[in-house]
mmCIF file of the C-alpha atoms, coordinates in Angstrom:
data_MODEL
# 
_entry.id   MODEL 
# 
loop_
_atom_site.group_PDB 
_atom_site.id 
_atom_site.type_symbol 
_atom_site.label_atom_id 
_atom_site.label_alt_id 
_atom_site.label_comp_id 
_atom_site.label_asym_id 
_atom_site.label_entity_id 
_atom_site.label_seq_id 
_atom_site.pdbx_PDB_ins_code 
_atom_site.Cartn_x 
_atom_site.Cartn_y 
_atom_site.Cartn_z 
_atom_site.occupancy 
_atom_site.B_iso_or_equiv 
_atom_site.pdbx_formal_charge 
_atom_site.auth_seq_id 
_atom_site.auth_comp_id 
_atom_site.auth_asym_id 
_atom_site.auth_atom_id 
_atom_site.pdbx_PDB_model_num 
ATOM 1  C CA . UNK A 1 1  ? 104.414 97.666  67.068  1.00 0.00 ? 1  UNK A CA 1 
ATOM 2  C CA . UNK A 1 2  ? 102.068 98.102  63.264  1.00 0.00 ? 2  UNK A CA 1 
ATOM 3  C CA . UNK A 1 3  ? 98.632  99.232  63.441  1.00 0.00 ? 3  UNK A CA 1 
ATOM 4  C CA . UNK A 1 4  ? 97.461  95.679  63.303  1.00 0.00 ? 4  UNK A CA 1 
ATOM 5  C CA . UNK A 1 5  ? 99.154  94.834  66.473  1.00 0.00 ? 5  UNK A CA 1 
ATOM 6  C CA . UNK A 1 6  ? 97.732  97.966  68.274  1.00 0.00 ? 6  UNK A CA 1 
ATOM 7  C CA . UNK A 1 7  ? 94.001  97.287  66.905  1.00 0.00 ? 7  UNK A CA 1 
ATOM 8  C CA . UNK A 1 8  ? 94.233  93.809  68.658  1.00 0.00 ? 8  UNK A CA 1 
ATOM 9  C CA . UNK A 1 9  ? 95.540  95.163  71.690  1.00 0.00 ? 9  UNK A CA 1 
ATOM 10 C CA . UNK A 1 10 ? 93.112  97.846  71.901  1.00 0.00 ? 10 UNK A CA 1 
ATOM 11 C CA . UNK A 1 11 ? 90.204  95.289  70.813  1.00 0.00 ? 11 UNK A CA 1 
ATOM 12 C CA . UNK A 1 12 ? 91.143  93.099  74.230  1.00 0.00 ? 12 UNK A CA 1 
ATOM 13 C CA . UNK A 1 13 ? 91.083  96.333  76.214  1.00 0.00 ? 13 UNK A CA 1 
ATOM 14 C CA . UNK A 1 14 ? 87.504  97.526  74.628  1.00 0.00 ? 14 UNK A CA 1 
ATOM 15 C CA . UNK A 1 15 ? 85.292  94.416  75.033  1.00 0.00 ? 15 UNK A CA 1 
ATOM 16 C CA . UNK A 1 16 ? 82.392  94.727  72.421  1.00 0.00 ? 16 UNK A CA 1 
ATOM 17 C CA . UNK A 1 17 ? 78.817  94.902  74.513  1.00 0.00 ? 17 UNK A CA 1 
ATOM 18 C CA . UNK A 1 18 ? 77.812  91.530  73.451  1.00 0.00 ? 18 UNK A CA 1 
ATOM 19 C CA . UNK A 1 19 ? 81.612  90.208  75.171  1.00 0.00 ? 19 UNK A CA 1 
ATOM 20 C CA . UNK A 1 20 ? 80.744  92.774  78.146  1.00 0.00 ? 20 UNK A CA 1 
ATOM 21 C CA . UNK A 1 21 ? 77.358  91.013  78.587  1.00 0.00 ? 21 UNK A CA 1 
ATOM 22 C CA . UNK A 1 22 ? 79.272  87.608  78.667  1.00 0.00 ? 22 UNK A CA 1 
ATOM 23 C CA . UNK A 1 23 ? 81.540  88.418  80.962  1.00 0.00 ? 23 UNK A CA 1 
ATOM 24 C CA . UNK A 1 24 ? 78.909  90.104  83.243  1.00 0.00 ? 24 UNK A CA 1 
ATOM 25 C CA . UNK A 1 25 ? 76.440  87.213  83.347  1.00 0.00 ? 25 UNK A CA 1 
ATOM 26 C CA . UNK A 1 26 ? 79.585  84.584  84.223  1.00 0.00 ? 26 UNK A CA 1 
ATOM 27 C CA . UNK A 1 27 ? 80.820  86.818  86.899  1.00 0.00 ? 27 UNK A CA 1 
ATOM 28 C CA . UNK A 1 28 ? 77.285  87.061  87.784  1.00 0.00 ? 28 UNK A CA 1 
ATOM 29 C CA . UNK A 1 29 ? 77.202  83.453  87.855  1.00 0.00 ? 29 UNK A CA 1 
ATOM 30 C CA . UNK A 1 30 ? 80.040  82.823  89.873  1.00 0.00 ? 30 UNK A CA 1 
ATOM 31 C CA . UNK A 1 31 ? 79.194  85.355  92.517  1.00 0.00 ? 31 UNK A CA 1 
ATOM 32 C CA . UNK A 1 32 ? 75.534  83.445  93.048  1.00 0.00 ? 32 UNK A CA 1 
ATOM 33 C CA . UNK A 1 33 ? 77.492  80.270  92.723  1.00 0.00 ? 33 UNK A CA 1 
ATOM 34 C CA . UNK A 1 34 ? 79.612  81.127  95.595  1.00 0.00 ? 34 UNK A CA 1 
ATOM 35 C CA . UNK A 1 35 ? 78.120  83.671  97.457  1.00 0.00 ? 35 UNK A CA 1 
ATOM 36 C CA . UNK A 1 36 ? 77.910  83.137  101.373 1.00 0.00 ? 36 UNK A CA 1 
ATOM 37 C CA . UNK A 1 37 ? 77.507  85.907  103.805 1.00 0.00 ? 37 UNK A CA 1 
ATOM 38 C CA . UNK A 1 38 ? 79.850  87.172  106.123 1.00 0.00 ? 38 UNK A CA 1 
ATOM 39 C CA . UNK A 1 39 ? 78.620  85.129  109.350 1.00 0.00 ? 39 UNK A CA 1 
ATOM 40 C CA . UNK A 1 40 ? 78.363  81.680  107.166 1.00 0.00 ? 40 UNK A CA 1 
ATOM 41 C CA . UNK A 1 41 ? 82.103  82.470  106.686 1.00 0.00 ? 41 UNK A CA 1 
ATOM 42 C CA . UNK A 1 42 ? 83.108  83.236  110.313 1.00 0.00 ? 42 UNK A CA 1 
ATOM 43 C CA . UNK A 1 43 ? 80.591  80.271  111.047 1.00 0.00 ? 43 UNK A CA 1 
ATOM 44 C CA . UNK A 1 44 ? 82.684  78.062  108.823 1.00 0.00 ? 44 UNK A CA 1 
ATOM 45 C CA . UNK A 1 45 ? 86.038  79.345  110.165 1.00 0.00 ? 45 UNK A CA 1 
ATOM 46 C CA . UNK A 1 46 ? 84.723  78.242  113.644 1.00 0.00 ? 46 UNK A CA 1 
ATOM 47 C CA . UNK A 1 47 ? 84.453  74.474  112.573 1.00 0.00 ? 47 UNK A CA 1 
ATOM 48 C CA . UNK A 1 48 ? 87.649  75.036  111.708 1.00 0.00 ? 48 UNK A CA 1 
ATOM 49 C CA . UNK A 1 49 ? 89.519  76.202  114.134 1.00 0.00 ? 49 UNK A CA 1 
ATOM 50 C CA . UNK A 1 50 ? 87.392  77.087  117.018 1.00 0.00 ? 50 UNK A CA 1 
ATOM 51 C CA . UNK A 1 51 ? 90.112  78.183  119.357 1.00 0.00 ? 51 UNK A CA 1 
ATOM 52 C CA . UNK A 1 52 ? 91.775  80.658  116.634 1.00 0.00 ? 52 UNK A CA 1 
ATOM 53 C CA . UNK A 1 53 ? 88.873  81.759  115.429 1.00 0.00 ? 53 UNK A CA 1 
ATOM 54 C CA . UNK A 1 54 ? 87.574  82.965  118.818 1.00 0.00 ? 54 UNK A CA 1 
ATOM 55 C CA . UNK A 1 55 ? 90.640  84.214  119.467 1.00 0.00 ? 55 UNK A CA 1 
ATOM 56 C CA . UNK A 1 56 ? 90.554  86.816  116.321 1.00 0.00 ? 56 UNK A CA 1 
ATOM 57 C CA . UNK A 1 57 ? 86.972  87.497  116.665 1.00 0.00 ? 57 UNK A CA 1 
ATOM 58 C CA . UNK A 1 58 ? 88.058  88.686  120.394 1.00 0.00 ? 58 UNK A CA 1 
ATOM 59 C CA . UNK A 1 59 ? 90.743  90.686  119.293 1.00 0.00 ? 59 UNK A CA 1 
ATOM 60 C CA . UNK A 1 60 ? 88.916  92.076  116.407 1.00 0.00 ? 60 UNK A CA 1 
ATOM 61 C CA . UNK A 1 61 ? 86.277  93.313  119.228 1.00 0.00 ? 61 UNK A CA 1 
ATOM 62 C CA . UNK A 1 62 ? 88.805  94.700  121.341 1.00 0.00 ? 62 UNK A CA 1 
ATOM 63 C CA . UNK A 1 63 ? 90.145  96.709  118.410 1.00 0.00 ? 63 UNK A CA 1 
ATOM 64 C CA . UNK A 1 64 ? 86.848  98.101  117.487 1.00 0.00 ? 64 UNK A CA 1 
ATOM 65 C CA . UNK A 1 65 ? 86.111  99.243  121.078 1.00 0.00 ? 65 UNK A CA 1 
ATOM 66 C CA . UNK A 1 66 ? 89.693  101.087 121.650 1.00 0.00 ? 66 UNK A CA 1 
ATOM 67 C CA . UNK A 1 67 ? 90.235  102.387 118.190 1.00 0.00 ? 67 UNK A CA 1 
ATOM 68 C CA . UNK A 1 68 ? 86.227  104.112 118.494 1.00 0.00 ? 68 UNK A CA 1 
ATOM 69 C CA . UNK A 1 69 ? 87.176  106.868 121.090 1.00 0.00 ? 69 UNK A CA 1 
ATOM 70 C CA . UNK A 1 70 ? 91.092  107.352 119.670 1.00 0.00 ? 70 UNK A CA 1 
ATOM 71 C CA . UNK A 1 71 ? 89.618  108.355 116.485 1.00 0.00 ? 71 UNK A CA 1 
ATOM 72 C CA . UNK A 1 72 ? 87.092  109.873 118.037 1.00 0.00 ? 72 UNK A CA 1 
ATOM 73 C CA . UNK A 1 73 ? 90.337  112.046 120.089 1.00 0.00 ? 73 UNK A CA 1 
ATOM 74 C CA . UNK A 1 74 ? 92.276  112.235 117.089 1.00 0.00 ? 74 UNK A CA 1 
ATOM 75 C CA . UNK A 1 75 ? 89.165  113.704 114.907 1.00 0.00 ? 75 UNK A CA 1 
ATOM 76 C CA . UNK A 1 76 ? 88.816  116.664 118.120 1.00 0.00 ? 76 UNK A CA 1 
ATOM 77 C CA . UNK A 1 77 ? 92.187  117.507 118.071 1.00 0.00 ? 77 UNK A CA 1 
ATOM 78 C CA . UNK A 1 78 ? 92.534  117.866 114.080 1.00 0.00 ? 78 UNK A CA 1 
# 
């Protein structure tokens, strides 16, 4: 590898501010674009699939409410 091949390489690693902006305002962009909150999701997942989708939220639930007081345990005894 020359100095002419490092200079490019190093030029795609170090963006210039005006290709920082540019990226920022398209990733900006596509985050407004497709931005939904986390209960449109699981609201969206229920059309799906209602029977699944209960199913996980149930078991997600469960987990919450048994892994609480084990941490809670394994916190005390550390």
């Amino acid at each position: 590898m020359n100095d002419t091949e490092l200079a490019g390489t190093w030029a795609a690693l170090e963006p210039t501010t005006a290709q920082r902006r540019r990226m920022q305002a398209r990733v900006q962009w596509w985050l407004d674009a497709h931005g939904s909150s986390l209960i449109s999701e699981w609201l969206g997942l229920l059309k799906i699939n209602p029977i699944v989708s209960l199913s996980l939220a149930t078991a997600a639930a469960g987990l919450l409410l048994i892994a609480t007081p084990l941490s809670w345990v394994a916190f005390s005894v550390l």
